[in-house]
N, C-alpha and C positions, 0 to 999 in steps of 0.2 A: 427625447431625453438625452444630456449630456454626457459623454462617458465619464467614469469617474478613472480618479487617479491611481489606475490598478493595472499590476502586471500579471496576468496568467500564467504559470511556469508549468509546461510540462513535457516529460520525458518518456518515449517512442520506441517502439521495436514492433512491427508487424501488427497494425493497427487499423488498418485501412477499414475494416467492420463496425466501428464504433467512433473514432479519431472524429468523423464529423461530428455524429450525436453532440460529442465531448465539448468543440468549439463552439459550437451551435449554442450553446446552452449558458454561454457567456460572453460572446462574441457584442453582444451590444450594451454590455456596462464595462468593460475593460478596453483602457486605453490601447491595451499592448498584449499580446500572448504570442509568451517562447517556446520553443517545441526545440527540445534538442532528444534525433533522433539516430538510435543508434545502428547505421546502415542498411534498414528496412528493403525486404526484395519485395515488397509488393505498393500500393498506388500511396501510401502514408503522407509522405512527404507533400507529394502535390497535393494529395486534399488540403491538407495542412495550409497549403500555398495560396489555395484558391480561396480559401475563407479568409482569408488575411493574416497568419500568422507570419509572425518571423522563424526560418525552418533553418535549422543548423545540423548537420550530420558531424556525428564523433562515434569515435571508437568506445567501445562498454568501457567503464571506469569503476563500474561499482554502484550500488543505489546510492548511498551518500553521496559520493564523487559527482556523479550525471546530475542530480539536485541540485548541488552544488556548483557549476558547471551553469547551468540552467539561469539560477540564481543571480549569479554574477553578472547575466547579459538585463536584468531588469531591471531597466531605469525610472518605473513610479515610484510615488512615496505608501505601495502598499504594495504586497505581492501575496497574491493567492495558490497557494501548489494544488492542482490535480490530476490524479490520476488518468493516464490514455483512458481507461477504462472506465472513468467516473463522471455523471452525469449533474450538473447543478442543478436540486428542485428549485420552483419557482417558488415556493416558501422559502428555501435556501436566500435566493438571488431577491427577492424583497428585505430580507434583513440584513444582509450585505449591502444594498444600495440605503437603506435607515442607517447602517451602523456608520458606514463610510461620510455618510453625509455631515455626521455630528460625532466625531469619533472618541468614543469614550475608554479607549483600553490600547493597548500595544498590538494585543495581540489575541486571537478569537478561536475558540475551539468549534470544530463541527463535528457533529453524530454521521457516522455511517453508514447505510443500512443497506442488505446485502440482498439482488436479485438471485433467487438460489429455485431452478427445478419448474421456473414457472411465476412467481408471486417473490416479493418482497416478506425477509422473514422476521419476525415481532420480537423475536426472544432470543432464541439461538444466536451468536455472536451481534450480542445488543445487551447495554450500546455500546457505540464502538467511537467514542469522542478523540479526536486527534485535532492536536493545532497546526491551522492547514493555511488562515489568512495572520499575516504579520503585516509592523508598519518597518520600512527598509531600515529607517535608522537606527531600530532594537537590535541591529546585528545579528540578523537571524541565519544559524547555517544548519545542514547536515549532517549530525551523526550515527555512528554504526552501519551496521548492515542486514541485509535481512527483514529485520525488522528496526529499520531506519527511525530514526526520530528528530522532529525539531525543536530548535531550542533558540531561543532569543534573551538578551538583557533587560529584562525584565518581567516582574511577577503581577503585572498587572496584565490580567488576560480572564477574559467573558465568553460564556458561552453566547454562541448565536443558534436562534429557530431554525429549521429546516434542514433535509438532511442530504448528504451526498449519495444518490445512489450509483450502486457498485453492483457493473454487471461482469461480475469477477471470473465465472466460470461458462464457458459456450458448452459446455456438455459435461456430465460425469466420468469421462474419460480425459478429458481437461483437465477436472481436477483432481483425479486421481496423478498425472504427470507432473501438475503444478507441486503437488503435494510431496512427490519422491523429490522432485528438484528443489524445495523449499527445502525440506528435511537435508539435504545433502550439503546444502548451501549453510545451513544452520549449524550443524556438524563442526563443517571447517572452520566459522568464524568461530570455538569453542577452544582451540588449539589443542593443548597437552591432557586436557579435561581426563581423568582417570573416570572409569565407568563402573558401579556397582550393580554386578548383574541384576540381583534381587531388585533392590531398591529404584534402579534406571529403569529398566527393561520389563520388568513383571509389575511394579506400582506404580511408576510415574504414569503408564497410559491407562492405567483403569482409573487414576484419579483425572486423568486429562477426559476420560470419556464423565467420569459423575462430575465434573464440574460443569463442564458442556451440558451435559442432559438435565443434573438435577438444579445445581446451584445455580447457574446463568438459565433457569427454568427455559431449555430447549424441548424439551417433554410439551410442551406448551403451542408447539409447532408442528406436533405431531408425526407423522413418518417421515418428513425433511429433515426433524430437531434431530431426531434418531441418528439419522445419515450427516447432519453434523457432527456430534459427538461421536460416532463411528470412526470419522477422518481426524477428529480429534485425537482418539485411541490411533492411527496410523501414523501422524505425524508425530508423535512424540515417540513410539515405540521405532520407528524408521532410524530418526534424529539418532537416540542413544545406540543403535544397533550401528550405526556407520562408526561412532567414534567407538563401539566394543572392537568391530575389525580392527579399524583404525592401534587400538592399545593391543590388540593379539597380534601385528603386524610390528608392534613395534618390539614387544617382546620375543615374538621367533624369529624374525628377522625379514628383508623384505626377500630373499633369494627363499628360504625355506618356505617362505608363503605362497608363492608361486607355484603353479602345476607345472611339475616336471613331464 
């Protein structure tokens, strides 16, 4: 089969676990795949090299910025983003070679489904649609952070079958770190944000945990859905608790906060 007119984009930091799976999995319908990675101490890079990627080291810039960054080195007339961490199904990568071949949209949404304790999970963060293949000339870039977003010139965009699997966490201690580092990262992009104890801090994560459990039916999932919506209740009570310091630091001041 011929490659089709597609750029891979994706963006690296200690990866070397998975970083092949990741190539692997699209390596023979993509013209082209970028790997810009951000000074990785372990074998990243050469895997990267050895499968055929084009491998560019850069200093962290930000999620947007690294995307972006990524982005700009992709010279087909379509570019695919995924995650180090995320795997193309082969129901995926059939409707990707159909859609490509006769292309009917700008730009394509994919469901992402999340390897979590063992098994892939039905309910709990599902679904999780994010537009991940565009065509180059819809102008498509990177915005925000954190939780980054693409966006292109144009409102013609289809969902595609098949789903990206995301083996997002190697352990429960993974992601309990990822989780305090998400949150913190979260925090900061929020700026001057004023924080209502009550209303932040005591509601916001019991709603974060029944939305998870009951309304995105993770209950459904059983003792995993639980342990989602658990991390649910941490990341957003985490989130509002850094900017509560954050606003009590900034009203006593930063010498008074300090331990004498």
């Amino acid at each position: 089969m011929s490659k089709l007119p597609l750029s891979v984009a994706i963006i690296t930091y200690n990866e070397e676990d998975i970083i092949g799976r990741t190539i692997e999995s699209v390596r023979d319908i993509a013209k082209e795949i970028i790997v810009v990675d951000s000074h990785s101490t372990d074998k990243t890079r050469e895997i990267a090299r050895d499968l055929g990627a084009k491998v560019f080291e850069e200093d962290w810039k930000g999620y947007s910025a690294q995307k972006n960054s990524a982005l700009e080195k992709c010279t087909q007339e379509w570019v695919l983003f995924i995650d180090a961490d995320e795997i193309v199904s082969d129901e995926l990568k059939k409707s990707i070679i159909k859609e490509l071949s006769f292309p009917t949209a700008d730009g394509y949404m994919i469901n992402r489904r999340v390897y979590y304790l063992g098994d892939f999970l039905r309910y709990a963060w599902q679904p999780e649609w994010r537009l991940r293949l565009v065509r180059k000339s819809a102008n498509p870039r990177w915005v925000g952070d954190t939780h980054e977003k693409l966006l292109i010139d144009s409102v013609n965009i289809k969902e595609l079958k098949g789903d990206l699997l995301h083996f997002t966490y190697k352990s429960l201690k993974h992601q309990m770190m990822k989780t305090v580092e998400f949150a913190l990262y979260a925090a900061e992009g929020k700026g001057n944000t004023k924080v209502n104890f009550f209303r932040d801090i005591v509601l916001r994560p019991i709603w974060a945990f029944l939305r998870t459990f009951i309304l995105k039916k993770g209950l459904l999932d059983g003792k995993k859905g639980f342990m989602v919506a658990v991390s649910a209740y941490m990341y957003t009570f985490m989130k509002y608790s850094f900017l509560y310091e954050r606003n009590l630091k900034e009203t006593l001041g930063e010498k008074l906060w300090q331990r004498k």
